[in-house]
ROLUM-94057 format. One line per 4 residues: for each residue x, y, z of N, C-alpha, C. Coordinates in Angstrom, 1 decimal. Layout:
! residues N
X:Y:Z:X:Y:Z:X:Y:Z  ...
***
This chain:
! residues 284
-12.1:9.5:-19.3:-11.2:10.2:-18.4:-9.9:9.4:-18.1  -8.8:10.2:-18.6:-7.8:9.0:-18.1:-6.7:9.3:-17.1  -6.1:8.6:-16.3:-5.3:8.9:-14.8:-4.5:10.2:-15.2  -4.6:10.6:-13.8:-3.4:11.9:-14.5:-2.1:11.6:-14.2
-2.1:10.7:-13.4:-0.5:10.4:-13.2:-0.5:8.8:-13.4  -1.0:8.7:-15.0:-0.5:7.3:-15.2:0.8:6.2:-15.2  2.1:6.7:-15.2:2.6:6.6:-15.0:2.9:5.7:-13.8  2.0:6.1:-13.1:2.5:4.8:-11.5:1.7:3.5:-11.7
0.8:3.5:-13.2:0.2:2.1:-12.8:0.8:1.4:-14.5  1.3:0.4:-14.4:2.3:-0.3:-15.6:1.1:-1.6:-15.8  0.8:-2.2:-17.4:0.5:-2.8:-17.1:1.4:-4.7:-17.2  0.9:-5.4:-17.5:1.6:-6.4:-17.4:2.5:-6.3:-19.2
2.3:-6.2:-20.0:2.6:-5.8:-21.4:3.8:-4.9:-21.1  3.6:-4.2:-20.4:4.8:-3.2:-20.4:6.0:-4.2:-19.5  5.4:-4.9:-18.6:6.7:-4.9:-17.3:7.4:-6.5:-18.8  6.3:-6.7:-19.0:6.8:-8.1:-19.7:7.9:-8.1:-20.8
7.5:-6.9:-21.5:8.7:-6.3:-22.7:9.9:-5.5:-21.8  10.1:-5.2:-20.8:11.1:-4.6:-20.2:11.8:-5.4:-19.2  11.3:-6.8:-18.6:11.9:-7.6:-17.9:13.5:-7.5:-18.3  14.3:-7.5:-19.3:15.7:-7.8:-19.5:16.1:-6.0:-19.7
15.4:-4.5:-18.6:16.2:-4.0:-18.5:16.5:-3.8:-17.4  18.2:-3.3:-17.3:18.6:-4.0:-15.9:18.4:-2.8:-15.1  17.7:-1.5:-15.8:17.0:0.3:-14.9:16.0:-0.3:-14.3  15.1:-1.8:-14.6:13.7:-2.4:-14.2:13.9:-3.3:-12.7
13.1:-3.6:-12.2:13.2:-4.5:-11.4:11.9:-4.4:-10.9  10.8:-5.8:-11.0:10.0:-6.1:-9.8:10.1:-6.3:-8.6  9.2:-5.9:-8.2:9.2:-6.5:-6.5:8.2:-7.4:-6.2  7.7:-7.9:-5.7:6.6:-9.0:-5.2:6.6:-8.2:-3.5
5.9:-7.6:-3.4:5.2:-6.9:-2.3:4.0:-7.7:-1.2  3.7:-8.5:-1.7:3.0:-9.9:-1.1:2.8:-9.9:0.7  1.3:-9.7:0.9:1.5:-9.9:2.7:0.7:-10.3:2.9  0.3:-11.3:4.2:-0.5:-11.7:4.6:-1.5:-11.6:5.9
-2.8:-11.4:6.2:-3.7:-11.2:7.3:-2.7:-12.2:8.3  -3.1:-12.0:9.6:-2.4:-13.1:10.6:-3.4:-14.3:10.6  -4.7:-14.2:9.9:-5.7:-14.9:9.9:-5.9:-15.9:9.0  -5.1:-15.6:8.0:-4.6:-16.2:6.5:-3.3:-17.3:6.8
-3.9:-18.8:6.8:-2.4:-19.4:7.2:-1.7:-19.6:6.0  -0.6:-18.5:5.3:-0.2:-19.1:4.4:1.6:-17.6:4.3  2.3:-18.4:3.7:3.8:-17.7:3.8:4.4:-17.0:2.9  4.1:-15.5:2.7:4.5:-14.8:1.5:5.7:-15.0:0.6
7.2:-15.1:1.7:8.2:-15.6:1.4:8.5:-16.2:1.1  7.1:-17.6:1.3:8.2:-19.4:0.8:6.8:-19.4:-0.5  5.8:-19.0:-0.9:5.2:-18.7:-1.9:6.1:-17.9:-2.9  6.5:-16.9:-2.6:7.3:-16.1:-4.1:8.8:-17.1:-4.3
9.0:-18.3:-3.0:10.2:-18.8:-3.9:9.9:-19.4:-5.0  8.7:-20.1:-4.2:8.2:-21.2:-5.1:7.5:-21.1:-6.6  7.4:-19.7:-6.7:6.7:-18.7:-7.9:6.7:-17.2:-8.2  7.3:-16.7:-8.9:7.5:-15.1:-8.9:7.6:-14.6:-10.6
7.9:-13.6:-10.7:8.0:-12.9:-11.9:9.4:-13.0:-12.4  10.0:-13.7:-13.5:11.5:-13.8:-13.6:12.5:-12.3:-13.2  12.9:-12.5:-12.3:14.1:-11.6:-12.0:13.4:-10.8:-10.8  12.6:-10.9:-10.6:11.8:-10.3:-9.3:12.8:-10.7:-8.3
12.5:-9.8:-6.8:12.4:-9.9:-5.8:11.6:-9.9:-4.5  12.1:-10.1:-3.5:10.8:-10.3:-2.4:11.0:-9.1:-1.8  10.3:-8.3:-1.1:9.9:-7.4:-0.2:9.3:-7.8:0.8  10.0:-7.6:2.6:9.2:-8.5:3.5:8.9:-7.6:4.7
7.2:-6.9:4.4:6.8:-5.7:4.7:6.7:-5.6:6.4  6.8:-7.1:7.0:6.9:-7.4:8.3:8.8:-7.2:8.7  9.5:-7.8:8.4:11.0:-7.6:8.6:11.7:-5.9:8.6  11.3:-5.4:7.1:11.7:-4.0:7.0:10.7:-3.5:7.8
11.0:-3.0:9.2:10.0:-2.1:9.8:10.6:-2.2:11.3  9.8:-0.8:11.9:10.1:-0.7:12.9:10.2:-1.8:14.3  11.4:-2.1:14.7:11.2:-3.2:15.8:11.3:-2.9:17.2  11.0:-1.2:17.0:10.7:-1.0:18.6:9.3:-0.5:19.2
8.6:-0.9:18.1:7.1:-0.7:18.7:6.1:-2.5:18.3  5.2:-2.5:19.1:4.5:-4.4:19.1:3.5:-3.4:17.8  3.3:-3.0:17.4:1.8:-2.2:16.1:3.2:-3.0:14.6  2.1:-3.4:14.0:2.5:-4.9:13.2:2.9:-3.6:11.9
4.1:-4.1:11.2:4.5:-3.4:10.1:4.8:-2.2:9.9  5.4:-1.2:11.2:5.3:0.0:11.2:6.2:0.1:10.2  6.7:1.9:9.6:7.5:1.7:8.9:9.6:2.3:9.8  10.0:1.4:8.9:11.1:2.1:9.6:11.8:3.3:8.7
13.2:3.5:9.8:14.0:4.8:9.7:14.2:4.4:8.0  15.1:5.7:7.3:15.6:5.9:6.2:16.3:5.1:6.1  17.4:4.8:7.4:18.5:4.3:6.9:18.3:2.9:6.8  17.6:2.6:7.8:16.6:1.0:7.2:15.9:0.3:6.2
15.3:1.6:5.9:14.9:1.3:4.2:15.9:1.1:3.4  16.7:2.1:3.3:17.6:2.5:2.5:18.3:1.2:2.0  19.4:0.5:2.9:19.9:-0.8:3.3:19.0:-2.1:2.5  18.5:-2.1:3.1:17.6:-3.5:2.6:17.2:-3.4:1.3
16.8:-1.9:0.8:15.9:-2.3:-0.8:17.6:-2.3:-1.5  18.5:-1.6:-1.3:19.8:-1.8:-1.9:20.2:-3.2:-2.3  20.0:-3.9:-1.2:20.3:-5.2:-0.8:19.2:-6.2:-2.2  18.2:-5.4:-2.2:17.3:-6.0:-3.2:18.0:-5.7:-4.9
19.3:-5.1:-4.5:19.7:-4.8:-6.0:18.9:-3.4:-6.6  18.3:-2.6:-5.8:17.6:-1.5:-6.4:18.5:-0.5:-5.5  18.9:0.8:-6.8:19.5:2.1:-6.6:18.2:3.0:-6.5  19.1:4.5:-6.8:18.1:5.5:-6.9:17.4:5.5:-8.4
18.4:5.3:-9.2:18.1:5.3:-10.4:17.2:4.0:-10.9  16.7:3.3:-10.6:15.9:1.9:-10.7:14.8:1.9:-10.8  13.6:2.2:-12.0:12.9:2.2:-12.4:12.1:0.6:-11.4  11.4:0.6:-10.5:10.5:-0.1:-9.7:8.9:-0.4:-10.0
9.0:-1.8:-10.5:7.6:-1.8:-10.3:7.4:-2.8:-8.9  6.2:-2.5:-8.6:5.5:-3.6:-7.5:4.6:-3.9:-7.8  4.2:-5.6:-7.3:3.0:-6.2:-7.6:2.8:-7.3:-6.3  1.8:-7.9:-6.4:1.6:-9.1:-5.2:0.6:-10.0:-5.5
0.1:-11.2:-4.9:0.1:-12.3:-5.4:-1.8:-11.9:-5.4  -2.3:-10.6:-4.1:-3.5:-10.8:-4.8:-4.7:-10.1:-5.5  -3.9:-9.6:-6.4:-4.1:-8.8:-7.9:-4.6:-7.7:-7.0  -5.4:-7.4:-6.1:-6.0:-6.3:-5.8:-4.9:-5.0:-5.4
-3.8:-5.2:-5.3:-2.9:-4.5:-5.5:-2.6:-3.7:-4.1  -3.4:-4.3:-3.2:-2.9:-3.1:-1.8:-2.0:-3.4:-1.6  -0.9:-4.1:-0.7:-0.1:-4.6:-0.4:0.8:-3.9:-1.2  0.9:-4.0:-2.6:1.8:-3.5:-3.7:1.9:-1.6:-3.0
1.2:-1.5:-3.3:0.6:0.0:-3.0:1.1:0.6:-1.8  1.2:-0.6:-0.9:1.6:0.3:0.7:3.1:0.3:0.1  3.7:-0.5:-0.5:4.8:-0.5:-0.7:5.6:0.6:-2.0  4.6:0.9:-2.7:4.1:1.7:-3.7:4.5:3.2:-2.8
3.8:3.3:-1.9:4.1:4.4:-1.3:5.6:4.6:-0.2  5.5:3.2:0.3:6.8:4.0:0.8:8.1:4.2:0.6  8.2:3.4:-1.1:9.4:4.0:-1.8:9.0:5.3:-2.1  8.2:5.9:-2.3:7.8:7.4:-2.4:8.2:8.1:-0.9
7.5:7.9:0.3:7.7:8.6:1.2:9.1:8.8:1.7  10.2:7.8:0.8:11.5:7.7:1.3:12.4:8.6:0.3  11.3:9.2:-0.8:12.1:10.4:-1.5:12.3:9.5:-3.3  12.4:8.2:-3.6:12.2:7.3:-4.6:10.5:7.9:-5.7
11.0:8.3:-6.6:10.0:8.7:-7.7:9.6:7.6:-8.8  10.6:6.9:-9.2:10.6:5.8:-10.2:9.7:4.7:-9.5  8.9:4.7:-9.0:7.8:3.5:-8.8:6.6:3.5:-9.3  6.4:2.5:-9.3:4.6:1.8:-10.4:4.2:0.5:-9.6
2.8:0.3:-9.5:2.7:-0.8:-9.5:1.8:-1.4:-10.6  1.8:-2.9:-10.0:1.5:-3.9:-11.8:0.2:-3.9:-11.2  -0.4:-3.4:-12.6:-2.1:-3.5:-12.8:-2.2:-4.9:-13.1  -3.3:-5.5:-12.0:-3.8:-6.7:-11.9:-2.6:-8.0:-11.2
-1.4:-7.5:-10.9:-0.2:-8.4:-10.1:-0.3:-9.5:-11.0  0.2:-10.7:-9.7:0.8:-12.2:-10.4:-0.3:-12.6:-10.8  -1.6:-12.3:-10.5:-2.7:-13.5:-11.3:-2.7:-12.8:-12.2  -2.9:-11.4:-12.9:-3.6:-11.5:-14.2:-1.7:-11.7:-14.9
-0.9:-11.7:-14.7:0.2:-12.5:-15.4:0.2:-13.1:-15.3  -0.2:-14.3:-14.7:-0.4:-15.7:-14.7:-1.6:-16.3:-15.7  -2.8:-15.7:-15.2:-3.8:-15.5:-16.4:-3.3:-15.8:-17.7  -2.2:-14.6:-18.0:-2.0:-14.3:-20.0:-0.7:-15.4:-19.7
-0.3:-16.4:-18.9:0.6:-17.5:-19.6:2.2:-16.9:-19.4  1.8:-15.4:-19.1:3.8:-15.2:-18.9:4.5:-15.8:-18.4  5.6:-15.9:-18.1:6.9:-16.8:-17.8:6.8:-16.1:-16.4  6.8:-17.7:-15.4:7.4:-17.2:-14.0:8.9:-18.5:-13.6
9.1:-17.9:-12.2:10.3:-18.8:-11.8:10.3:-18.9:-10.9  10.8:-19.9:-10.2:11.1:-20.4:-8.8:12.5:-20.0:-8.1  12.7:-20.4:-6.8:14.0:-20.1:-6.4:14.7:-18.7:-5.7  15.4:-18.5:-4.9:15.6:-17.2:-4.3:16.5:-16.5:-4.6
16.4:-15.1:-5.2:17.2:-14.7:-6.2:18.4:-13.9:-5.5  19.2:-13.9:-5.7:20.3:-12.8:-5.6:21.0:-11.8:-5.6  20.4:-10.5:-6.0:20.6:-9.5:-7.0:22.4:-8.8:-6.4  23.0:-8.5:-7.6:24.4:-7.2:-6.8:23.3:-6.3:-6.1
24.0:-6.3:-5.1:23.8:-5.0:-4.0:24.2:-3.7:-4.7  23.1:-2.1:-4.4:23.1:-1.0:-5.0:23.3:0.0:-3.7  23.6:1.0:-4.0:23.4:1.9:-2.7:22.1:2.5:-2.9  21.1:2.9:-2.3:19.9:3.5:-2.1:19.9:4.2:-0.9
20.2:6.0:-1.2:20.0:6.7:-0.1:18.5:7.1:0.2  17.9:6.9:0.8:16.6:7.1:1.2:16.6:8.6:2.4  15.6:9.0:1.8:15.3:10.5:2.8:13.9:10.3:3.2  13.2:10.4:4.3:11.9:10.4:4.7:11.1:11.7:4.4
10.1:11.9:4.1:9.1:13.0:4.1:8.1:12.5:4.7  8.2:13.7:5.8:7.1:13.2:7.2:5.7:13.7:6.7  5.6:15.0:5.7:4.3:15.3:4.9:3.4:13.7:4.9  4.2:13.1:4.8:3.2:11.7:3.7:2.8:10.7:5.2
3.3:11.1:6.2:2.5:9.9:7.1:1.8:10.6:8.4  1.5:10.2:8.8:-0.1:10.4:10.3:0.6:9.7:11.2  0.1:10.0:12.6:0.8:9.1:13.8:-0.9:9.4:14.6  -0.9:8.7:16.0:-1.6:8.8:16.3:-2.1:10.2:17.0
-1.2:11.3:17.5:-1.4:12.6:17.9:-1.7:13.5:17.2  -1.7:13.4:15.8:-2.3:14.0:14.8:-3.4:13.8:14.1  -4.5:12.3:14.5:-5.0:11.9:14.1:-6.0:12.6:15.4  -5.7:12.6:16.4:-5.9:12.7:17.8:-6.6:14.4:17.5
-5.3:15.4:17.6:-5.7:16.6:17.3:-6.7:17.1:15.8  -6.9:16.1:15.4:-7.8:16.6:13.7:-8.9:16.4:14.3  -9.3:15.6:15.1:-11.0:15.0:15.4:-11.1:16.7:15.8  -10.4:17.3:16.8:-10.9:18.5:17.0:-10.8:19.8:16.0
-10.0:19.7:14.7:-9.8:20.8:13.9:-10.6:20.4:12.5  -10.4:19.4:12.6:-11.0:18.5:11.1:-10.9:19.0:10.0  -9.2:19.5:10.0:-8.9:20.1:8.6:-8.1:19.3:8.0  -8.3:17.9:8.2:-8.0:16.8:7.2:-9.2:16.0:7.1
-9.5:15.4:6.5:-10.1:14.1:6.0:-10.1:13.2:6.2  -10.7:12.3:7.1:-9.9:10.7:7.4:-10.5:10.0:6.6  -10.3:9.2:5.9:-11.0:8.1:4.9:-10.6:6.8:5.6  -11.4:5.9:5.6:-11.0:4.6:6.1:-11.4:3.7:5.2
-10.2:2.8:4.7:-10.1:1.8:4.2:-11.2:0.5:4.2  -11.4:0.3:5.8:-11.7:-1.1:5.8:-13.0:-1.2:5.6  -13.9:-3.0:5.7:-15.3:-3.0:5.1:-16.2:-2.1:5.9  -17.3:-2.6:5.5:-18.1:-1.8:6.2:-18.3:-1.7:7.2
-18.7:-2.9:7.5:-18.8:-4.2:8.7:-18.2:-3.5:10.0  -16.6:-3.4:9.5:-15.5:-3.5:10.4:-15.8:-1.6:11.1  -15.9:-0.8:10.3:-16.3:1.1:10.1:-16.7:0.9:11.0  -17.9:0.2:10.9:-19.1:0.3:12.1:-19.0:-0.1:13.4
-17.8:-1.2:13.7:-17.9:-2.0:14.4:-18.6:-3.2:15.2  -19.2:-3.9:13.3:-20.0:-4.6:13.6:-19.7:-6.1:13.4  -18.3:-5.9:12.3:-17.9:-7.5:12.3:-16.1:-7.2:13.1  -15.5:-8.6:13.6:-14.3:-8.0:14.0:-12.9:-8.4:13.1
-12.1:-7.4:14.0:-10.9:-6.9:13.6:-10.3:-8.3:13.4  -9.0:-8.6:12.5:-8.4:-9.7:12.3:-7.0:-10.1:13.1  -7.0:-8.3:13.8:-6.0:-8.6:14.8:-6.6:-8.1:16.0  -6.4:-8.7:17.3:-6.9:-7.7:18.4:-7.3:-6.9:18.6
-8.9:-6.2:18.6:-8.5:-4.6:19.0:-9.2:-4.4:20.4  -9.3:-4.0:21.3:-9.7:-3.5:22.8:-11.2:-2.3:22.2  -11.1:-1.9:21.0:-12.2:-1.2:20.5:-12.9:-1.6:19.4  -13.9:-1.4:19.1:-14.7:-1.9:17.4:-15.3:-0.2:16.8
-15.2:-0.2:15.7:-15.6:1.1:14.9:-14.7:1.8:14.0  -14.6:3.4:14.5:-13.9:4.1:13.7:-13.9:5.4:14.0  -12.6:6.1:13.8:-12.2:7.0:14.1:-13.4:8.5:14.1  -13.8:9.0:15.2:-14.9:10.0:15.2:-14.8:11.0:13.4
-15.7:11.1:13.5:-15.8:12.0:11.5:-15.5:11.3:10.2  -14.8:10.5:10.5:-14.0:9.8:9.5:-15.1:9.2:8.3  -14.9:8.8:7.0:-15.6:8.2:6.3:-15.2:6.8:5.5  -16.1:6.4:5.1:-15.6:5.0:5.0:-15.8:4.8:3.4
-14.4:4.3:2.7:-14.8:3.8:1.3:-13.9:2.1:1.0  -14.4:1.5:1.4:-13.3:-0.2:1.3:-12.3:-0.4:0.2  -11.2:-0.7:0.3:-10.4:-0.6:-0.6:-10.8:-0.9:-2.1  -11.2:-2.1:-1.8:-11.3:-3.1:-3.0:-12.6:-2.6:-3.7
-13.2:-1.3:-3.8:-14.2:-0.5:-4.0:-13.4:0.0:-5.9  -12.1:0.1:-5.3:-11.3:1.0:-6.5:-10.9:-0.1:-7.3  -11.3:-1.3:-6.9:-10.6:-2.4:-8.0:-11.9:-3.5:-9.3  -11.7:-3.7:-10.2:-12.8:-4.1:-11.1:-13.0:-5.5:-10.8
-13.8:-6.3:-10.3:-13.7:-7.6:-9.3:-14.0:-8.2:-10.8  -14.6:-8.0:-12.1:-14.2:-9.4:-13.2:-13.1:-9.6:-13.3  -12.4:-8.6:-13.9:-11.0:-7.9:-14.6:-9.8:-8.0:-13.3  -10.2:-7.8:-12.2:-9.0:-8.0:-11.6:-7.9:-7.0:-11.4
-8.3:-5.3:-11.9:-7.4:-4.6:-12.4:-8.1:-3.7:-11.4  -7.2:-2.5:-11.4:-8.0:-1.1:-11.0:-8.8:-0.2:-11.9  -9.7:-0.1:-10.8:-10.7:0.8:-12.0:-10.3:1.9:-12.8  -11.0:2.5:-13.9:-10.4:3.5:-14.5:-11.0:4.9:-13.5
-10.4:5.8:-14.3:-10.0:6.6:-13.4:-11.7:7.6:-13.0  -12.4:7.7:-14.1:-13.6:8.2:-13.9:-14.2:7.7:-12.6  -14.2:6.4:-12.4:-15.0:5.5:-11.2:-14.4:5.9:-10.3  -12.8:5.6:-9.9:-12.4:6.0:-8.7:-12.8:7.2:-8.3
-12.5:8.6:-9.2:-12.9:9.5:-8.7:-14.6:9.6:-8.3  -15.2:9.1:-9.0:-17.0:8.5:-8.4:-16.8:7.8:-7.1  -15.9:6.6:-7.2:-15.8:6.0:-5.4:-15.5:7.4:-4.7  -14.4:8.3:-4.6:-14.5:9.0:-3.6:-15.8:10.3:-3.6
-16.3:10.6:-4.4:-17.4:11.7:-4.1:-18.5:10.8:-3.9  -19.0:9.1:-4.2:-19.7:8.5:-3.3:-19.5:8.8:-1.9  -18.6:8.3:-1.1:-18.0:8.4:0.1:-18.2:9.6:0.9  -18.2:10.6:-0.3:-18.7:12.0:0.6:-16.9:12.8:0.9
-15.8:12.2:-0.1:-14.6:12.8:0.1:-14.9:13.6:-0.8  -14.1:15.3:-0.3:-13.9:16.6:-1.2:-12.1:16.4:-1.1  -12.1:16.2:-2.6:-10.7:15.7:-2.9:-10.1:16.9:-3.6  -10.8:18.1:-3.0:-9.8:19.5:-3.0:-9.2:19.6:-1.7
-10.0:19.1:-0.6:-9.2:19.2:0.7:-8.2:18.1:0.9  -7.2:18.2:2.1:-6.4:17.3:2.7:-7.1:16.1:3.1  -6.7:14.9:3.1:-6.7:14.0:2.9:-5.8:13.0:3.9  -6.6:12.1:4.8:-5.7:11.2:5.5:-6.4:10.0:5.1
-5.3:8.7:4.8:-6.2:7.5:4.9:-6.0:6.7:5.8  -7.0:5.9:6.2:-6.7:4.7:7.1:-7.0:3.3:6.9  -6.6:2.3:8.0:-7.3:1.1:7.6:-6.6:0.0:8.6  -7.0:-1.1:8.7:-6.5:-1.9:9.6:-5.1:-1.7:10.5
-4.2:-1.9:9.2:-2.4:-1.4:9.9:-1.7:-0.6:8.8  -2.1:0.2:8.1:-1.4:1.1:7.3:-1.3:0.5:5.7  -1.8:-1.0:5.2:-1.7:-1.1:4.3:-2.6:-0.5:2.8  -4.0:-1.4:3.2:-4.8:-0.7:2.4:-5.1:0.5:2.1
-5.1:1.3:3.2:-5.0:2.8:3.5:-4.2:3.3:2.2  -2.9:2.7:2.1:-1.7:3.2:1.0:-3.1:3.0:-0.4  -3.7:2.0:-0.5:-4.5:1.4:-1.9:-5.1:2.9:-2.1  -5.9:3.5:-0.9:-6.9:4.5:-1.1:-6.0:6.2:-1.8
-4.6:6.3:-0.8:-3.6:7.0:-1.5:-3.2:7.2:-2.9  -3.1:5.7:-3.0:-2.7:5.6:-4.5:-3.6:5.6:-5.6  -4.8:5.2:-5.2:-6.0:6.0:-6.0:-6.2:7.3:-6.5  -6.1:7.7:-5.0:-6.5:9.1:-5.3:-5.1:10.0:-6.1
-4.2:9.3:-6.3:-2.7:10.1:-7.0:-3.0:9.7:-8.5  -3.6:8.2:-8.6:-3.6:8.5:-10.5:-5.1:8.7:-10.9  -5.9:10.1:-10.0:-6.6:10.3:-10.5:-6.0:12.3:-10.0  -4.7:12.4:-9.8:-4.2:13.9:-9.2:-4.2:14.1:-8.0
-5.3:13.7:-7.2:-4.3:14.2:-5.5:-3.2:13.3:-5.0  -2.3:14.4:-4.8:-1.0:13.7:-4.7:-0.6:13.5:-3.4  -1.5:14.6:-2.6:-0.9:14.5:-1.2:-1.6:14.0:-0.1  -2.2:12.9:-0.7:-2.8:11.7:0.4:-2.4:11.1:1.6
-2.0:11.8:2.7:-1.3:10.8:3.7:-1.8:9.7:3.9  -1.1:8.8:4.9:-1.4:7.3:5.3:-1.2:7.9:6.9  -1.9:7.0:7.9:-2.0:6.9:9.3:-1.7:5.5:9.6  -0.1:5.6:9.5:0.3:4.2:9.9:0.3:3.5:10.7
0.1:4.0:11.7:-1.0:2.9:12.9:-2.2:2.1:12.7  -3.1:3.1:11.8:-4.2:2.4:11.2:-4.6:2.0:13.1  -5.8:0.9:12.8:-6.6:0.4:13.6:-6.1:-0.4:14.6  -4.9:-0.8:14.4:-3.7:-1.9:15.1:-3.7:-0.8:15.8
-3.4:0.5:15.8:-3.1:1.6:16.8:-4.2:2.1:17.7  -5.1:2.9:17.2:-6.0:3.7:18.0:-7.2:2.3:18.1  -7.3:0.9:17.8:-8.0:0.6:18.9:-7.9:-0.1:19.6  -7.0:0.1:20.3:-5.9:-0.1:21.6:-5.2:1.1:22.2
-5.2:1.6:21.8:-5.0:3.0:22.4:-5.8:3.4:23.8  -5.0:3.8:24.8:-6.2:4.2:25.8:-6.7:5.5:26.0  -6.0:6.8:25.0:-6.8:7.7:24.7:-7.6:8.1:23.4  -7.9:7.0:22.7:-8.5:7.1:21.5:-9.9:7.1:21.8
-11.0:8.3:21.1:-12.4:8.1:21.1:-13.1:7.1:20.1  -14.0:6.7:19.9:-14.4:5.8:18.8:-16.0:6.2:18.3  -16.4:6.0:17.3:-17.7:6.1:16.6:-18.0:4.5:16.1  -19.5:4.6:16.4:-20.1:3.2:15.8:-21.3:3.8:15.0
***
């Protein structure tokens, strides 16, 4: 069985023979737990994909709410990936330093949600390029500035009042990202939460469920679609994902698109939101 929209996943062979076209550009999508003491930023200077860029999923984002990474306006996006040297026309891939590709993925999606079609991310990121010996570089790069008009489509994201009103309609599907542990509310959250568990109905499939832990790549497409009818997802209905703060959630989206459902929202609040929320219900 193979992806139906393979196209969004490149692998290292391809980005490697296309590095010197100037329609290409990596990104290094790279982020870190608050738990994790280590610096996405001063890591990709120190090491990246030649001609890459950084993407800094904490900076580009909303700075009028304390919920970590929200996304921001259009015109926000817009601005900054420009700044990265990427137009509309700019064939995008994204990758991150740890091969499991979420990070890549949330970012994966929200050049998508901003109206951007030309995106991919790199099967297996900087380690399995690193692995096969390709050429990396050091140093902070510079790119000419592009104009990138960005348009939002609110289809593709969840807030918490909609997450709120589904528990009563349940004509979406909440899927949750995180381990098991966390579903249940049995091990804790990495950021504060005033609650432990998971959103009432919701089901739980862990990201890194869709990724091959020898290989380091995403699974092919037969399994993923097996992870979600494990999980108990009917991937003829709507579809919301979740997960800590909106990232991995994007992993479980992007699964389910290169295996055909395309219209997987994200609940960008994720668990940084409703479990701190003071009208959020919870399940354990």
């Amino acid at each position: 069985m193979d992806y139906t929209n393979s196209h969004a996943l490149v692998d290292t062979a391809w980005l490697a023979e296309n590095l010197d076209n100037a329609e290409v550009r990596a990104i290094d999508a790279t982020f870190f737990l608050p738990t994790v003491a280590r610096d996405a930023s001063a890591e990709f200077t120190q090491c990246h994909i030649p001609g890459a860029v950084f993407f800094d999923i904490n900076a580009v984002a909303d700075k009028n709410t304390d919920l970590p990474h929200m996304l921001p306006d259009a015109a926000t996006f817009g601005r900054e990936v420009g700044r990265l040297g990427i137009g509309n026309a700019t064939n995008v891939v994204v990758y991150d330093v740890h091969g499991g590709c979420a990070a890549a993925a949330r970012l994966w999606w929200t050049f998508r949600l901003f109206g951007h079609q030309r995106v991919a991310v790199l099967d297996g990121g900087l380690p399995k390029w690193r692995r096969e010996g390709r050429a990396t570089e050091s140093g902070t790069p510079s790119p000419d500035e592009k104009r990138f008009a960005a348009t939002m489509n609110p289809a593709m994201v969840r807030g918490v009042d909609d997450l709120l009103a589904n528990i009563a309609s349940r004509a979406e599907q909440v899927v949750d990202a995180r381990s098991a542990g966390r579903f249940v509310g049995a091990d804790a959250e990495p950021r504060p939460a005033k609650k432990a568990g998971h959103i009432p109905g919701s089901l739980n499939l862990p990201f890194n469920d869709l990724m091959d832990p020898d290989a380091g790549v995403v699974r092919p497409a037969d399994e993923i679609a097996a992870a979600f009818d494990g999980a108990g997802v009917d991937r003829s209905r709507p579809i919301v994902t979740t997960c800590g703060s909106g990232v991995t959630a994007a992993f479980l989206s992007f699964g389910l698109y290169l295996i055909g459902v395309e219209n997987a929202a994200v609940y960008d609040g994720s668990w940084a939101e409703w479990g701190n929320h003071a009208d959020t219900p919870v399940e354990t």
